[in-house]
KOLMI-806495 format. One line per field, with one value per residue (C-alpha): residue in one letter; x, y, z. Coordinates in steps of 0.05 Angstrom, whole numbers, always signed. Layout:
BEGIN
residu A,...
xx X,...
yy Y,...
zz Z,...
% end
This chain:
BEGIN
residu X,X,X,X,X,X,X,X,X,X,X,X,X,X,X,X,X,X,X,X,X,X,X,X,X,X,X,X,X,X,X,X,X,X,X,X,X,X,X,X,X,X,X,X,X,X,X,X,X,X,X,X,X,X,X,X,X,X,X,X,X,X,X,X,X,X,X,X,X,X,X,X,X,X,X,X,X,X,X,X,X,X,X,X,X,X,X,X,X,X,X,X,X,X,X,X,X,X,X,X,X,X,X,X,X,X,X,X,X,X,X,X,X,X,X,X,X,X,X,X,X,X,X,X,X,X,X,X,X,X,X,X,X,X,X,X,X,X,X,X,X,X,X,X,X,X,X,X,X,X,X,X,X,X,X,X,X,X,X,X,X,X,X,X,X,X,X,X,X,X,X,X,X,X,X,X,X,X,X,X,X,X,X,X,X,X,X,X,X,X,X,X,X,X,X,X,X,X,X,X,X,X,X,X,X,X,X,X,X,X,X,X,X,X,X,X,X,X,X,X,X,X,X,X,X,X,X,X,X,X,X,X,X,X,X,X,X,X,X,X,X,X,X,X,X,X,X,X,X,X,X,X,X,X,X,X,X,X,X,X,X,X,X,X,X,X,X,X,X,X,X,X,X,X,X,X,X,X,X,X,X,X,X,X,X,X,X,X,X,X,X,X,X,X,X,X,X,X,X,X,X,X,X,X,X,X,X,X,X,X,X,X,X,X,X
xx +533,+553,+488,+509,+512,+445,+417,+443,+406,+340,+338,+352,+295,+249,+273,+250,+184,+182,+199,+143,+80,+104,+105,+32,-1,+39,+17,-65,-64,-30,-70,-139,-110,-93,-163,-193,-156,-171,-244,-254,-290,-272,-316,-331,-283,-233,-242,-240,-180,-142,-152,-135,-68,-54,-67,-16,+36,+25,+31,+88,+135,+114,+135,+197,+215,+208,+240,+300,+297,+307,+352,+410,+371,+345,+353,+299,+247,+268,+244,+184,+158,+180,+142,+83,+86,+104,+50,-7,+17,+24,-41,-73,-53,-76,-142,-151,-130,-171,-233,-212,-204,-269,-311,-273,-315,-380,-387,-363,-419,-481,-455,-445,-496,-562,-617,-687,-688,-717,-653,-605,-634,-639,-560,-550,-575,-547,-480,-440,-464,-456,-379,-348,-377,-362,-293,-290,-316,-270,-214,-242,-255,-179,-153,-198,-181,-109,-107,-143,-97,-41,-58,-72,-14,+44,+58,+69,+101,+159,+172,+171,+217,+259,+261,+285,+340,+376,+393,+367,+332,+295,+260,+247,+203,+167,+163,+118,+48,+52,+84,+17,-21,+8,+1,-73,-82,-40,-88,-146,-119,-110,-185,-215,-190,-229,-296,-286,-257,-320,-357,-308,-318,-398,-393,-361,-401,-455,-424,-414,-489,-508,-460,-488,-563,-535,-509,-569,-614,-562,-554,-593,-561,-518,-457,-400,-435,-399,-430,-409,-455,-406,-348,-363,-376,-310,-266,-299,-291,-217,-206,-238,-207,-149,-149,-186,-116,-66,-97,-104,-32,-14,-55,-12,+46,+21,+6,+77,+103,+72,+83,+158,+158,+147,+205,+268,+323,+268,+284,+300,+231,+195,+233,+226,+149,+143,+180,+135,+81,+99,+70,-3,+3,+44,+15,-60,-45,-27,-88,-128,-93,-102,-175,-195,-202,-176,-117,-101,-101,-51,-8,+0,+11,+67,+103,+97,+134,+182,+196,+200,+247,+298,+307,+316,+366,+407,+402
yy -455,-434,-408,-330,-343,-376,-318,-266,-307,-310,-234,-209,-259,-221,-158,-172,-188,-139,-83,-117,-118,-53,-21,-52,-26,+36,+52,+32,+71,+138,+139,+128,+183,+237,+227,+235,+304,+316,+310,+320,+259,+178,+122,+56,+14,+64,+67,-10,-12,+43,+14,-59,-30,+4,-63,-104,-56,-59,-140,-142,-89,-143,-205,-172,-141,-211,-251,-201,-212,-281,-283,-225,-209,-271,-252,-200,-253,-276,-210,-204,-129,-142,-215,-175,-125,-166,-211,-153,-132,-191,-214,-143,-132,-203,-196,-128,-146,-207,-165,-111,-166,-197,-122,-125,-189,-161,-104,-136,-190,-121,-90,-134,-192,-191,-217,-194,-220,-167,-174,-170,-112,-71,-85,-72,-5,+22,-11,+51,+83,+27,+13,+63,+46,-43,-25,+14,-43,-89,-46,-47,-121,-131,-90,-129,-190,-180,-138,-208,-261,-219,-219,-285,-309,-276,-310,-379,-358,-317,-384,-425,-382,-383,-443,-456,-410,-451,-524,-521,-593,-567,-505,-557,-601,-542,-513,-580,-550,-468,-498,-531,-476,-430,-467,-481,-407,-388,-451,-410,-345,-376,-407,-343,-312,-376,-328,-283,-323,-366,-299,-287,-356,-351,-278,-322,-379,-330,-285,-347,-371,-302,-301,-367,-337,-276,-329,-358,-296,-272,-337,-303,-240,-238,-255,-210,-161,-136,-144,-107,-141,-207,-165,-145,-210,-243,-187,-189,-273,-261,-217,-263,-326,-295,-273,-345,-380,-338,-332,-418,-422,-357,-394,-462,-426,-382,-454,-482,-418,-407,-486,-491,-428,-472,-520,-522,-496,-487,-415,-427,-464,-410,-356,-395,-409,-328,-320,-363,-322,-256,-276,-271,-196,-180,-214,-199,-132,-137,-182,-119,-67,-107,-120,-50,+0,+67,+34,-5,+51,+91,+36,+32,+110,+97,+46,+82,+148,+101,+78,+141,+166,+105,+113,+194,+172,+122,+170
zz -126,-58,-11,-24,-93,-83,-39,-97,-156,-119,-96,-163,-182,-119,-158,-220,-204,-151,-212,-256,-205,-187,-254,-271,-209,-213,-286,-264,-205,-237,-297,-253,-208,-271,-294,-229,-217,-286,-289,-215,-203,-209,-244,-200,-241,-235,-162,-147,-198,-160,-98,-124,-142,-85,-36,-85,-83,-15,-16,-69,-24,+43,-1,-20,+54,+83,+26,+33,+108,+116,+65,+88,+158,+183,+265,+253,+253,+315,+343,+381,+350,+274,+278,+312,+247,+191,+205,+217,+152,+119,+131,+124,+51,+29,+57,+33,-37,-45,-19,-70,-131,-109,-109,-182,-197,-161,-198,-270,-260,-237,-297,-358,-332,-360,-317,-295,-224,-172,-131,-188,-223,-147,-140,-207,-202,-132,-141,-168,-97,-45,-83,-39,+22,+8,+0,+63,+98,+58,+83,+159,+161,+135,+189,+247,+219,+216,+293,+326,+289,+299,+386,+381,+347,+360,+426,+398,+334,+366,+411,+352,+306,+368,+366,+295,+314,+381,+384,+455,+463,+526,+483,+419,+465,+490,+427,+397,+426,+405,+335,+325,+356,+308,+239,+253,+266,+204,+164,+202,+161,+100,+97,+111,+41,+15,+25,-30,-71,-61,-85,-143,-166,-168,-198,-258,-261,-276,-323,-365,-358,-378,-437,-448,-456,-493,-546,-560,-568,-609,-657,-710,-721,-782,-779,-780,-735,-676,-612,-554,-501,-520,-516,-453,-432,-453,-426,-359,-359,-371,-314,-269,-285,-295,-222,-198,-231,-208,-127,-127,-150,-93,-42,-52,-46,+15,+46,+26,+55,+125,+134,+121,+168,+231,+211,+230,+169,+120,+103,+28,+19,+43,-8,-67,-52,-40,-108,-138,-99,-122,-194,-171,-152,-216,-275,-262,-265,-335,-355,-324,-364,-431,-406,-398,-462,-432,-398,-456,-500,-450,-436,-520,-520,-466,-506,-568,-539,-504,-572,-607,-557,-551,-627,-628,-579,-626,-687
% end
């Protein structure tokens, strides 16, 4: 295949999972927004789940700008302002998104956990207030984040794209000390989404020890009844694992991706580890709308009238 063949293949690739991340988020944040003009006020979930889908449509359209970019466009990223902004946003939307996915995991392990700790039970009970207000702060830590590494950064990261660009031996010796400058401040980035993600991972590690104790107070029972303590349990377990999965496998590729960025000729690298990328924003949105009753149900009402009317259509 020739490379514009190649460049065609793996943008209608970006599309298509551009399309599907897009729809999923789409489809959580309308219906969230419907009920909330509908009943004039939003649940906690719904809030945290609106805002989660916001931030990764957010993250999907940056993957997509920048994968189009270097592919059709690539002497934009030799420009001093759209380096400056793609990375402020760039590293905006992943923080805020992570922060969002781990309130997600905060407030699934207050509400379905059962345990009688002091400190537990006080969370537990003020959480539905404080949510608006953590994600607030979520949102404002993102944005500080992302304005220092952005100053701090953007000096040596315009010489070494430069650099990429000209064959000029004089600028690729100079270029040696900001190159490493750079990828240790991108590493620098990368390990501070490693904090929530901590916090996710301990949310689930004690959902499971609480579904653990649920099981064996519940051994008993008879069998055959339903339990909706358990159900609550497993649902919120798939969520988070689902998301702990999917951000390892987006954080490898993140790492593949911002390190190819500093070598020379590396551009198709750092598409196909963004393609690969662009899977973590997508699919957990679906896990999260099979996950959760009333979106479920809606999303099965959608399909159903789709149905319906593709086959008024052919009769």
């Amino acid at each position: 295949m020739s490379d514009e063949e190649v460049k065609i293949t793996l943008m209608i690739i970006a599309a298509g999972e551009f399309s599907v991340g897009f729809l999923g988020n789409a489809f959580i944040g309308l219906v969230n927004c419907m009920d909330w003009i509908k009943n004039k006020k939003i649940a906690t979930i719904e809030l945290i789940l609106t805002s989660l889908s916001i931030s990764r449509i957010c993250l999907l359209c940056i993957i997509l700008f920048d994968c189009s970019t270097l592919m059709f466009f690539p002497a934009i990223h030799t420009t001093n302002t759209q380096i400056r902004t793609f990375t402020f946003f760039w590293i905006l939307t992943n923080h805020v998104s992570v922060w969002f996915a781990t309130c997600l995991s905060i407030f699934y392990f207050l509400k379905i956990a059962n345990f009688f700790h002091p400190l537990f039970l006080w969370m537990k009970w003020r959480i539905d207030r404080r949510m608006p207000r953590i994600l607030l702060v979520c949102l404002t830590l993102s944005v500080f984040i992302s304005l220092l590494v952005t100053e701090n950064l953007n000096g040596d990261l315009k010489l070494c794209v430069n650099a990429n660009w000209e064959r000029n031996i004089t600028l690729r010796c100079r270029v040696n000390e900001a190159q490493c400058a750079s990828y240790h401040a991108w590493n620098n980035v990368n390990l501070l989404t490693l904090f929530p993600f901590s916090v996710s991972l301990f949310s689930f590690l004690f959902l499971i020890l609480s579904l653990w104790r649920h099981i064996r107070q519940m051994q008993f029972n008879a069998r055959g009844c339903r339990d909706p303590s358990r159900d609550a349990h497993m649902g919120a377990i798939k969520a988070i694992i689902s998301f702990l999965l999917l951000f390892i496998f987006y954080y490898f590729c993140f790492l593949v991706s911002t390190s190819c960025y500093f070598m020379a000729e590396n551009d198709l690298a750092v598409i196909i580890s963004e393609l690969i990328a662009l899977n973590y924003p997508s699919c957990h949105s679906f896990i999260l709308i099979l996950e959760n009753n009333k979106l479920r149900q809606e999303c099965f009402r959608v399909l159903c009238k789709v149905r319906d009317t593709l086959k008024g259509r052919n009769f």
